[in-house]
Structures are given as C-alpha cells and as structure tokens.
C-alpha positions as a Markdown table, in Angstrom:
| # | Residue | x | y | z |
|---|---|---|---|---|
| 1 | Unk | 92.1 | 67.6 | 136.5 |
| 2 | Unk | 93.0 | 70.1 | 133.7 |
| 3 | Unk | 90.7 | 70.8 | 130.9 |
| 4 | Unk | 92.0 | 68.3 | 128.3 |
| 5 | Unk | 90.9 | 65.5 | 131.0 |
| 6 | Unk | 87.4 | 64.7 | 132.2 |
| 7 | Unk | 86.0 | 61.5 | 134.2 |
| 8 | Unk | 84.4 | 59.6 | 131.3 |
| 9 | Unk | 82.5 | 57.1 | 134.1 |
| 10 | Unk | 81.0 | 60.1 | 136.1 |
| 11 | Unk | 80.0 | 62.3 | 133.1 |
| 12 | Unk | 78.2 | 59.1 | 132.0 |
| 13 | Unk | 76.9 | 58.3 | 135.5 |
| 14 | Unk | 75.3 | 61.6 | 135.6 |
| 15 | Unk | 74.5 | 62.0 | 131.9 |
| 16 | Unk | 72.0 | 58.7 | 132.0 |
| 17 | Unk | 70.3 | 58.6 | 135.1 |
| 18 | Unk | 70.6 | 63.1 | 136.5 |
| 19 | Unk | 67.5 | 63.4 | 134.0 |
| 20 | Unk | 66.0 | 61.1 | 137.2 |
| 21 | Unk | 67.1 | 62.8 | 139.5 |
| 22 | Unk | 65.8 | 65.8 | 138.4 |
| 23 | Unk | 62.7 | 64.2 | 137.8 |
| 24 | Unk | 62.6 | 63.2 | 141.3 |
| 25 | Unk | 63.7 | 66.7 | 143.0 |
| 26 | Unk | 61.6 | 68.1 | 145.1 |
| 27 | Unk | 60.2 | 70.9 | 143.7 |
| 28 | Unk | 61.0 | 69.2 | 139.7 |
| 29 | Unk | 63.2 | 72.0 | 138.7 |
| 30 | Unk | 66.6 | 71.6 | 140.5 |
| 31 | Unk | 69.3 | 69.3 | 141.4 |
| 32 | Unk | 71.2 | 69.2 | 144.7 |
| 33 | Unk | 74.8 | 68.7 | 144.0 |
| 34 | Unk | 77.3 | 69.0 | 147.1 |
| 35 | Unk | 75.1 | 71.5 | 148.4 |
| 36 | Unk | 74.0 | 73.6 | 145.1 |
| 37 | Unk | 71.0 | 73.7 | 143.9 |
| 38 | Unk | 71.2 | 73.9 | 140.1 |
| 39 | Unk | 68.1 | 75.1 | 137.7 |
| 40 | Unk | 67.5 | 76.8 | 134.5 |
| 41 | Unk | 67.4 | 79.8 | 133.3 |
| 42 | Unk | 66.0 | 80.8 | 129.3 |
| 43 | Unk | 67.6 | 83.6 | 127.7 |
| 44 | Unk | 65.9 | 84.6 | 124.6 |
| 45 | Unk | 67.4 | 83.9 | 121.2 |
| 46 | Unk | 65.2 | 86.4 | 119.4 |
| 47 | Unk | 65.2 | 86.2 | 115.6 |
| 48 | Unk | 65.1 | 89.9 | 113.7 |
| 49 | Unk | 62.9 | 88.7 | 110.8 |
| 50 | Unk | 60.7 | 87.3 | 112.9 |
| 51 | Unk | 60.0 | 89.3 | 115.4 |
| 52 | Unk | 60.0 | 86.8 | 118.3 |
| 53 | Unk | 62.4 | 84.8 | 120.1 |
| 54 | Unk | 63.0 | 81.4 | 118.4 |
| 55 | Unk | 64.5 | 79.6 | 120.5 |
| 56 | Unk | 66.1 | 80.3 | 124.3 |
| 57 | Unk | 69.6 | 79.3 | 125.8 |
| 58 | Unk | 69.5 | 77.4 | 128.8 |
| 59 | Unk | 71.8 | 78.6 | 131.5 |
| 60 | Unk | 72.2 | 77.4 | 135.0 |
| 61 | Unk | 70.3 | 78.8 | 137.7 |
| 62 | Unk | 72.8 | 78.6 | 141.3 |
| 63 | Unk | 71.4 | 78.9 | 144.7 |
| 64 | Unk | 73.0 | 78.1 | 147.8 |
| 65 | Unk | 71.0 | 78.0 | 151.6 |
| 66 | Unk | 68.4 | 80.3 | 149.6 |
| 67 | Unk | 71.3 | 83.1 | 148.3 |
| 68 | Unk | 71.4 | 83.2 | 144.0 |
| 69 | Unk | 74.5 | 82.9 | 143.0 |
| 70 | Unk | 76.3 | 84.7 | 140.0 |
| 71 | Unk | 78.1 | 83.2 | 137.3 |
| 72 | Unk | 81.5 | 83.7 | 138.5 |
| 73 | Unk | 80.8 | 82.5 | 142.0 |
| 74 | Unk | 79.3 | 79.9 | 140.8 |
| 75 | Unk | 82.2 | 78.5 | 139.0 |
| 76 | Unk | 84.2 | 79.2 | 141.8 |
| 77 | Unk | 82.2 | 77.0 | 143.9 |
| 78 | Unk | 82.5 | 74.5 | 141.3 |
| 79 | Unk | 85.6 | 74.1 | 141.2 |
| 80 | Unk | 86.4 | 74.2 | 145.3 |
| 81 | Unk | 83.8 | 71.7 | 145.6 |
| 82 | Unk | 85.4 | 69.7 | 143.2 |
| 83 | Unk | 81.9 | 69.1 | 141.1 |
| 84 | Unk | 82.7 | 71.0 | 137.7 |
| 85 | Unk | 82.0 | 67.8 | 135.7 |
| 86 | Unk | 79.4 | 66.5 | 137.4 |
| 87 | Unk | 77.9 | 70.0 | 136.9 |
| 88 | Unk | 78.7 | 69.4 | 132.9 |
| 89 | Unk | 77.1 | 66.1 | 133.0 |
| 90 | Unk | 74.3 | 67.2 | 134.4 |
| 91 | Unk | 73.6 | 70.3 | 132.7 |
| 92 | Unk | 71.6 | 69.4 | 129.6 |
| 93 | Unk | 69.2 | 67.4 | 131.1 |
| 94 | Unk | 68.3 | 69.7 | 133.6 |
| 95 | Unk | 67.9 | 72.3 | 130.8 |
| 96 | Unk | 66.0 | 69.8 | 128.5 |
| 97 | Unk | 63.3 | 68.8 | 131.9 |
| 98 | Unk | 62.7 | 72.6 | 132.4 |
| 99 | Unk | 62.4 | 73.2 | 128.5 |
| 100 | Unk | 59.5 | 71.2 | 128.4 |
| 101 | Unk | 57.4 | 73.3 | 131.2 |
| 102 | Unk | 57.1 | 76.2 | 128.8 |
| 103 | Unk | 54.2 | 75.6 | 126.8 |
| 104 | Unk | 54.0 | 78.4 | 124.5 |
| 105 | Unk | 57.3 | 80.3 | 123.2 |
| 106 | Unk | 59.6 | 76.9 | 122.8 |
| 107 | Unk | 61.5 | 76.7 | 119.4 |
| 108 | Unk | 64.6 | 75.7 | 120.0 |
| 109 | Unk | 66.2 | 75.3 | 123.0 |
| 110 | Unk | 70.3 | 76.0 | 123.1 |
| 111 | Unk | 72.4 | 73.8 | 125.2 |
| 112 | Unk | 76.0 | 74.9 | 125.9 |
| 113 | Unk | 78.5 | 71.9 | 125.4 |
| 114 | Unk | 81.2 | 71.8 | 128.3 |
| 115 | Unk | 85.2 | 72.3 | 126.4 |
| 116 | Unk | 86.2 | 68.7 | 127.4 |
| 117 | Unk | 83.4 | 67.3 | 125.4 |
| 118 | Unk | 84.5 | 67.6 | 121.7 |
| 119 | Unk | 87.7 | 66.3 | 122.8 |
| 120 | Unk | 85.8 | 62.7 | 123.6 |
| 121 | Unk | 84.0 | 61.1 | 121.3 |
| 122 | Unk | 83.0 | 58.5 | 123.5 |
| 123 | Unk | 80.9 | 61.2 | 125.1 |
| 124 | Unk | 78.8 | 62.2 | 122.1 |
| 125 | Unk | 76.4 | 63.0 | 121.8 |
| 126 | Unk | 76.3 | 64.8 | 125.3 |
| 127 | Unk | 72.8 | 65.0 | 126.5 |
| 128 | Unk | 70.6 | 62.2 | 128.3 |
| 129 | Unk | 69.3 | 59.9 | 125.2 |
| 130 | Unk | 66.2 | 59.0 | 127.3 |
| 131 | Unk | 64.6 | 62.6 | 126.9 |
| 132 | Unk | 64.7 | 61.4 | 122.9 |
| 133 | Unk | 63.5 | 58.0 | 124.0 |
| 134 | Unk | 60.0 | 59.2 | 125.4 |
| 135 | Unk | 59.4 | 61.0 | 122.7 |
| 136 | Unk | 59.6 | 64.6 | 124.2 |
| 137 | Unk | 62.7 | 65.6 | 122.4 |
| 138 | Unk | 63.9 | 65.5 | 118.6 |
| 139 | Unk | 67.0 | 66.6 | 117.3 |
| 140 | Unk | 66.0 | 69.1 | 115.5 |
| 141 | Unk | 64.5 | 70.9 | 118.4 |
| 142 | Unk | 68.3 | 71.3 | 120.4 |
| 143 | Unk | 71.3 | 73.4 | 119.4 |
| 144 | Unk | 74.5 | 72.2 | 120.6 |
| 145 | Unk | 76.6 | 75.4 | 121.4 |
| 146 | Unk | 80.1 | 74.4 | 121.4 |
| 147 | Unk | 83.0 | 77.2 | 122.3 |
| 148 | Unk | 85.7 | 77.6 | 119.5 |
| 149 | Unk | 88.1 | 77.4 | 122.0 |
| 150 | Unk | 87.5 | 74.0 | 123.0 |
| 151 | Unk | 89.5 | 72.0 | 120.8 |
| 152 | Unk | 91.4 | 72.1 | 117.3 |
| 153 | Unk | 90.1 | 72.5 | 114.4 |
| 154 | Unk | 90.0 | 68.8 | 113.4 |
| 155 | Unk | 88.2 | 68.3 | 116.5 |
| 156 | Unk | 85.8 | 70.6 | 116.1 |
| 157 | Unk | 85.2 | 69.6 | 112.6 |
| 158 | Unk | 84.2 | 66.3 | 113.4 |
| 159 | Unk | 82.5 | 67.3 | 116.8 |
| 160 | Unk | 79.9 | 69.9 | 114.5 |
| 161 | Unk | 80.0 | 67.2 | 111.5 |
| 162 | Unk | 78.8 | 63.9 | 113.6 |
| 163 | Unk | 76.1 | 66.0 | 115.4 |
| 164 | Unk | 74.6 | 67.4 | 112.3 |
| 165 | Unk | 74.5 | 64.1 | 110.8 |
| 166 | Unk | 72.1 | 63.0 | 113.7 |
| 167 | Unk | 69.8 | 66.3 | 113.0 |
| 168 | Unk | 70.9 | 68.4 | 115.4 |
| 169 | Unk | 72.2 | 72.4 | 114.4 |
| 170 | Unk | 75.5 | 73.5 | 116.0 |
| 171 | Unk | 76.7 | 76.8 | 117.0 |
| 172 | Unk | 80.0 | 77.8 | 117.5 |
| 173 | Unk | 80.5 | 80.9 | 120.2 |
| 174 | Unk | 83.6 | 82.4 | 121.2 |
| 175 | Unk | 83.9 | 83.6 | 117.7 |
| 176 | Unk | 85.6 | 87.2 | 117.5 |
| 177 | Unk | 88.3 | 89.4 | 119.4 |
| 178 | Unk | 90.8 | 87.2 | 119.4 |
| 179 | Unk | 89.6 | 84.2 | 117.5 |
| 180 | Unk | 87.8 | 85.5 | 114.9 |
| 181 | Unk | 89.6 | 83.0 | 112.4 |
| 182 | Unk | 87.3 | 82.7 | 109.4 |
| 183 | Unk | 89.1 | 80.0 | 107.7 |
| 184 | Unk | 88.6 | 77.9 | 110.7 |
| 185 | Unk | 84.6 | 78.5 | 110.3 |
| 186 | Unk | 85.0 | 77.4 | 106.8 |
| 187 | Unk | 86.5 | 74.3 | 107.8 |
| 188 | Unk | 84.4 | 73.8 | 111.0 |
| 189 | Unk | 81.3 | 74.4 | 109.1 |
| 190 | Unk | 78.5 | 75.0 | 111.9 |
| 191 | Unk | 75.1 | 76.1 | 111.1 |
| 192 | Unk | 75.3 | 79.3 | 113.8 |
| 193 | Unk | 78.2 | 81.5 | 114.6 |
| 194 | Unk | 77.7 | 83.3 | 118.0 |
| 195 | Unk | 79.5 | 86.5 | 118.2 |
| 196 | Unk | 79.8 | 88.6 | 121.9 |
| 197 | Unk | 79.7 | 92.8 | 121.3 |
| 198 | Unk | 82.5 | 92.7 | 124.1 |
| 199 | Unk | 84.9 | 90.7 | 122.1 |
| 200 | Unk | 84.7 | 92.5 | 118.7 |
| 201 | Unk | 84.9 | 96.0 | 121.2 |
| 202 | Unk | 88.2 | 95.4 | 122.7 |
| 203 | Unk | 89.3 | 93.9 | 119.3 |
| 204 | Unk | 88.0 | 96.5 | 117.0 |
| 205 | Unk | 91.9 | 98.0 | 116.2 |
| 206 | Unk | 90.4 | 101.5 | 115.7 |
| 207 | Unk | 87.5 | 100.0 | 112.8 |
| 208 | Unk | 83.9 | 100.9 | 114.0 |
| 209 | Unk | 82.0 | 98.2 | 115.8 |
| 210 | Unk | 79.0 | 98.1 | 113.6 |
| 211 | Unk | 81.4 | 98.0 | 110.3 |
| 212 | Unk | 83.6 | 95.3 | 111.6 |
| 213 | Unk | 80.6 | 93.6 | 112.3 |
| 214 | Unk | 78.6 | 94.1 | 109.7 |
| 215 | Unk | 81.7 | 92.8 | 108.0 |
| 216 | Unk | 81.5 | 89.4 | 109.7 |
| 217 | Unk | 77.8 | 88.8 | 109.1 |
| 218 | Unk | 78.4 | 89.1 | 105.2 |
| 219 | Unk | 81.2 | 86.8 | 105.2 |
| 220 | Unk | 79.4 | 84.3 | 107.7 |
| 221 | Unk | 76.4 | 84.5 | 105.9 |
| 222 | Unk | 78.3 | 83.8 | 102.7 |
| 223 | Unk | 79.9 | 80.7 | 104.6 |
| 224 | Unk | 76.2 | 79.6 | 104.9 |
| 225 | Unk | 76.2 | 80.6 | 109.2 |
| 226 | Unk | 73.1 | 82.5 | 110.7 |
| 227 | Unk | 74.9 | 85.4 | 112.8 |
| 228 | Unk | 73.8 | 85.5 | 117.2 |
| 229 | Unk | 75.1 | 88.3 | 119.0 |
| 230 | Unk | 75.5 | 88.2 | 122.2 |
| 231 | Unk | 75.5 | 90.8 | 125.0 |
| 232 | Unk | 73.1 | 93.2 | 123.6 |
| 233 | Unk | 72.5 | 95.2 | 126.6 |
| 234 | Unk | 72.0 | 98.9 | 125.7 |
| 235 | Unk | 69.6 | 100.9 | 123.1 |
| 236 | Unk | 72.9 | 102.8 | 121.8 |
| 237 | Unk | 74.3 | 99.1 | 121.0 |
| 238 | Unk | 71.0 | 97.2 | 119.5 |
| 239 | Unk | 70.8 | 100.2 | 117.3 |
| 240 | Unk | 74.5 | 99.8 | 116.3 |
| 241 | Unk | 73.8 | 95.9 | 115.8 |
| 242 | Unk | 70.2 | 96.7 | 113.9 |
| 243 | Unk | 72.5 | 98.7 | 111.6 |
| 244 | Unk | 74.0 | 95.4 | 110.7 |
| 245 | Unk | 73.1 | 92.5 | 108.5 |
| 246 | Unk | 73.1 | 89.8 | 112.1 |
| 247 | Unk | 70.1 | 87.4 | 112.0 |
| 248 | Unk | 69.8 | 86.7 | 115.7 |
| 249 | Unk | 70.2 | 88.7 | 119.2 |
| 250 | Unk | 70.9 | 87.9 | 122.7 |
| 251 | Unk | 70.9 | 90.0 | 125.7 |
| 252 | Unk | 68.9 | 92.4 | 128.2 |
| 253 | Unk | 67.4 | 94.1 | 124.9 |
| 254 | Unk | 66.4 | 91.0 | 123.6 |
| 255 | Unk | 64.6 | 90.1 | 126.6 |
| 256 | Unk | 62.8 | 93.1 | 126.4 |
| 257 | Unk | 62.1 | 92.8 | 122.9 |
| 258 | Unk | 60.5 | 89.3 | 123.8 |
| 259 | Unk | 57.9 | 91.2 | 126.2 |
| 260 | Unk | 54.5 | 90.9 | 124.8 |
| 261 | Unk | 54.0 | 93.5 | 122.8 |
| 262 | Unk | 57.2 | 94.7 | 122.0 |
| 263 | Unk | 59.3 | 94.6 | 118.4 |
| 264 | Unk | 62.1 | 95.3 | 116.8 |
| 265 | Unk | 62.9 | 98.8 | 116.4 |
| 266 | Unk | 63.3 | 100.3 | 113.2 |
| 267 | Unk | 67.3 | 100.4 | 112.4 |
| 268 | Unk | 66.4 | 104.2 | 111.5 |
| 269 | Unk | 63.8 | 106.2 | 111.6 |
| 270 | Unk | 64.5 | 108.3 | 108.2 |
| 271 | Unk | 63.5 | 104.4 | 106.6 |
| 272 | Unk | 59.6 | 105.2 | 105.9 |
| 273 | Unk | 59.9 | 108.5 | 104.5 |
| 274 | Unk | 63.1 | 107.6 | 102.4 |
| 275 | Unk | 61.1 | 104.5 | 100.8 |
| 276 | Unk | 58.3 | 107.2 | 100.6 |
| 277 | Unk | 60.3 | 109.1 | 98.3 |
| 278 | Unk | 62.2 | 106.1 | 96.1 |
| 279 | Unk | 58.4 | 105.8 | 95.2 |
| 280 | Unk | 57.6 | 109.0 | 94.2 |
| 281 | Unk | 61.2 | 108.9 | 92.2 |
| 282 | Unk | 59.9 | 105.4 | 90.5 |
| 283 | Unk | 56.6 | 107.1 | 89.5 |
| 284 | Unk | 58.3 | 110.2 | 87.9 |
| 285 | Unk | 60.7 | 108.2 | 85.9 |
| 286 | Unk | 57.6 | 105.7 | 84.8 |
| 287 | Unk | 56.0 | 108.5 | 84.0 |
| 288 | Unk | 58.5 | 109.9 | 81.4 |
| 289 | Unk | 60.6 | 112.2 | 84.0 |
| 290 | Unk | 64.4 | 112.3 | 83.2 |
| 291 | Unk | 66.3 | 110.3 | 85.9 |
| 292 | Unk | 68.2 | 113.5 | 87.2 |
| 293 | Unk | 65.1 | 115.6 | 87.7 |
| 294 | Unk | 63.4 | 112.7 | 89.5 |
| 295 | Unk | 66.4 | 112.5 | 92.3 |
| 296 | Unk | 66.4 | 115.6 | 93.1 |
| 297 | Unk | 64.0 | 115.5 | 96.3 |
| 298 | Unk | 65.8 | 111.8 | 97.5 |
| 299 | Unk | 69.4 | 113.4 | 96.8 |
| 300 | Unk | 68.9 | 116.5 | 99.2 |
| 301 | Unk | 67.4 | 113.8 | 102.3 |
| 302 | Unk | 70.6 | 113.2 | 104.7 |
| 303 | Unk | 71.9 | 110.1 | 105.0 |
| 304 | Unk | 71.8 | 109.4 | 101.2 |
| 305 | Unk | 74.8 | 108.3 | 99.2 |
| 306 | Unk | 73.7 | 108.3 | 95.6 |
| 307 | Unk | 71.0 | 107.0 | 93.5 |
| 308 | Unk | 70.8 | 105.0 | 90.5 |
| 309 | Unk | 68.4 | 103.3 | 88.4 |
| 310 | Unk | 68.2 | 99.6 | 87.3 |
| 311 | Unk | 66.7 | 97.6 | 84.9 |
| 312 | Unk | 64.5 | 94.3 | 85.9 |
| 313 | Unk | 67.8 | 91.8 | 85.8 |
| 314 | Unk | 70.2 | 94.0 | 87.7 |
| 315 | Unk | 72.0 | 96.0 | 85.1 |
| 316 | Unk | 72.3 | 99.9 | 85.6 |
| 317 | Unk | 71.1 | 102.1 | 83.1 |
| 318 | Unk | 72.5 | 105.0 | 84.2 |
| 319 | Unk | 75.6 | 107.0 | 86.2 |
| 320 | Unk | 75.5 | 107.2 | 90.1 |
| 321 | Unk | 74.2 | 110.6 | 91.1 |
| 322 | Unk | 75.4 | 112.3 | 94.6 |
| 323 | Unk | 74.3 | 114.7 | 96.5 |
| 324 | Unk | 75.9 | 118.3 | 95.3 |
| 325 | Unk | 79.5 | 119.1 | 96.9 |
| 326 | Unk | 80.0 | 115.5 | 97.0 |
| 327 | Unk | 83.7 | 114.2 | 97.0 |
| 328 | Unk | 85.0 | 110.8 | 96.2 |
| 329 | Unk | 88.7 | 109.4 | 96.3 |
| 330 | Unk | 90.4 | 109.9 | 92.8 |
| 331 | Unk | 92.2 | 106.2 | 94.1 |
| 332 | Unk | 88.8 | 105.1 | 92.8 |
| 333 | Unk | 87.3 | 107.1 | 90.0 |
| 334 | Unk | 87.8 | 104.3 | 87.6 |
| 335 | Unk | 84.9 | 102.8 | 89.3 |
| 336 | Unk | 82.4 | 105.8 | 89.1 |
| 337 | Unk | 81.3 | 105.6 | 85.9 |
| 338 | Unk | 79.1 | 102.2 | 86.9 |
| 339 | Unk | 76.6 | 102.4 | 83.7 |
| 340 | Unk | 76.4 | 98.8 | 82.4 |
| 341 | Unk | 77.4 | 97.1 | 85.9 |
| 342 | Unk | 75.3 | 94.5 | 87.1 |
C-alpha cells in the first residue's frame, strides 16, 4: 500500500475502540500490536515568553521483548510487520490516555497526523471522538500537527480549515530546506509553523542560520503563524535561535529548560548593562543634554549599531549616530539621513 492509499475500515476500527484497548492494557500505558508495545513519550513545547513549556508533543514510545526501540527501527518494524496504519490509527489515542496522567504541566498536548490522513476526509477528524465524549478532552486543548508534505496545497487548505472550524489549532512541520514555500503558508493558513534547525542548515545557500531564520519568523509572524523550532540540541544553537524572533522551542535544550528551576537564557549577556545605559542616555537628554553628548558612553559599548531618538508616536527627531570609523554602503546613503521617518 503506497502512501496515497490507507485502509479506511482499519484506521476506523482502531480509531473508535484502541482508546479501549489501551484502557484495558495491562499496565494502562501501552498497546500490544503484532508484538510491539507502543506508549507515549512528551517532548516539551516550551514557550520563550513564558518561561515554561506549554504544551508537549506526544511521540510513540517502542519496546520489543523489553529492548526500546529507536525511531528508525521502529518504522522499519512497522512496515515488515505490515502494521503502519494500524500504528496511525492508534496513535492519538494512546497519546490522548497518557496525556491525561500528568496532572500538573499539561497545556496542550500535540498530536502528529499520519500523511494519508488529509488526503481522506472521511477520516477527519483523526482522533478517538469518545476521549471528547467523556468530557476529558476539548478541542482547544489538542494540536493537530500535520506534515507539509502530506498533500497539495488544496488539501491542506481544507485539512487546517475544517479542523480549526471545530476549535482545534493546526501546525504545519516540515516547513524549511526544501519546502520552505511561503505562499503555500499563506494559502494553508495554520495557526503554528514548525521549522527543524537541520532543514534550514543544509538549506542555508551560504546565508547565516540565525538570519535566514530570523527572516522566517518575521514573515510567519506577519502571516499570523507562532514559529516552533525543532531540534534544539546544543547551547551554541539555542543561543543562535534566542537571537531570533521564534515563539516556541523543541529539543534536548528545551527539555532542560523545562527542569524545575531552569529558564530561558538571556539571548546576550551585554542586554542588562546596554538597557542600563539607554537609561542613563534618556535621563541626560530629559535633562537638557544635547543628543550627541548623551550617546557618547552607549556608542563606544560593542555590539551597537547606532542610536537615535524618537518622539512618543514613532517619528525620529534626529540623524542616526554610529560608532566613530563607522562605514556604510554609498548603495544606500539616500537612506541615512532618517530624521522625520516614522
């Protein structure tokens, strides 16, 4: 069976009554499936602003005669078993039973949709409808993750579209290196845009990582999307990503970050003093200082561009200042005098 098909009796089999079975396992975390035991494992969606995860992903948990096996391996036996959909079907309501055992740190929980799916209508919406029944569940409370590879456009469109309409939020992951195809987000219009730091790597074409990122979350965030990255797994790459304007982060850093008593780094550690100084500079000028004199500490810090002074709608009042042997390109000197720009 090739990915454009899937066994619409067995995914519903399994969709309706696996919740049940899971219910019924014997230790009320796992399903046996030829031989497999699948369970759930969170990975923290941690939000910047707030400090704290908001929600987890739930990803399965594979074990076989005691032995924990990997995601590749897993899929491998998957597909010489012959269980992939079954797997599918099964998935969300194995992640929405062990959702509810967490008491505490809950907030959304993110489901990832198998690529057949949006391709089926008569499949959505993909998770087991009783779980809402008994109360336990509202929309609002999932996130359907669905891959941007998993169907047209037009499909996608009407996959994110319906869902929303019912409450739920939609994410769309796989987005970067090489299907970083903004007008297709426009068109697709999910409320979360999940973006791997592997895929904009390999795809960077010689532009910096945290530029061509950075990049992305403005135009995302125009598009009204919340950014995830994915695959934070290093201190020398949540830095680069802190440096960024992304909203959430997923990875081995952002498990750590979830430890009690951890936070987010500052995204540099010149911040505090440099807002130390901009206040000293606001208090000279207030207190009749000519602008020039009064930038003359915050223009010799490193790191610092220029400086320039607004008034209380926006409008500069006076001509950027740079640090001393400053160059800029004469391509764009009829930008640099920016008095009167708002």
């Amino acid at each position: 069976m090739n990915a454009n098909q899937i066994d619409t009796s067995l995914w519903e089999h399994e969709l309706r009554h696996g919740h049940f079975r899971h219910r019924d396992a014997r230790d009320a975390r796992s399903v046996e499936v030829e031989g497999l035991s699948l369970g759930s494992r969170f990975v923290p969606l941690y939000s910047r602003a707030h400090g704290r995860p908001v929600g987890h992903r739930g990803e399965l948990d594979v074990w076989r005669i005691g032995e924990r096996l990997g995601p590749d391996r897993a899929r491998a036996e998957f597909e010489q078993r012959g269980c992939r959909d079954r797997v599918d079907a099964l998935a969300p309501g194995v992640h929405m039973a062990n959702y509810l055992q967490r008491r505490e740190d809950r907030g959304w929980l993110v489901i990832p949709v198998a690529d057949a799916v949006p391709r089926h209508p008569a499949l959505w919406p993909p998770l087991p409808q009783d779980l809402f029944a008994s109360d336990l569940y509202a929309p609002h409370h999932i996130v359907l993750e669905v891959s941007a590879a998993a169907g047209t456009v037009e499909q996608l469109r009407d996959f994110v579209a319906y869902h929303q309409e019912l409450g739920f939020a939609l994410c769309l992951s796989g987005f970067g290196a090489p299907r970083a195809d903004l007008g297709a987000v426009w068109s697709i219009r999910p409320d979360m845009v999940s973006i791997s730091t592997t895929s904009l790597e390999s795809g960077s074409s010689g532009v910096g990582f945290p530029r061509r990122l950075g990049a992305l979350c403005r135009v995302l965030h125009e598009g009204g999307c919340m950014v995830a990255v994915r695959d934070v797994d290093d201190e020398a790459m949540l830095a680069q990503v802190l440096s960024t304007d992304a909203d959430l982060i997923e990875g081995r850093c952002a498990e750590r970050l979830a430890e009690p008593g951890r936070g987010t780094p500052a995204t540099d550690p010149r911040l505090p003093q440099l807002r130390s100084l901009v206040a000293v500079c606001a208090e000279r000028i207030a207190g009749g200082a000519v602008f020039e004199s009064a930038c003359e500490s915050l223009l010799g810090r490193t790191g610092v561009l220029r400086c320039y002074l607004l008034d209380a709608i926006g409008v500069q009042l006076t001509d950027n200042l740079s640090p001393v042997g400053t160059r800029s390109d004469p391509r764009f000197w009829p930008l640099a005098n920016a008095a009167g720009a708002c």
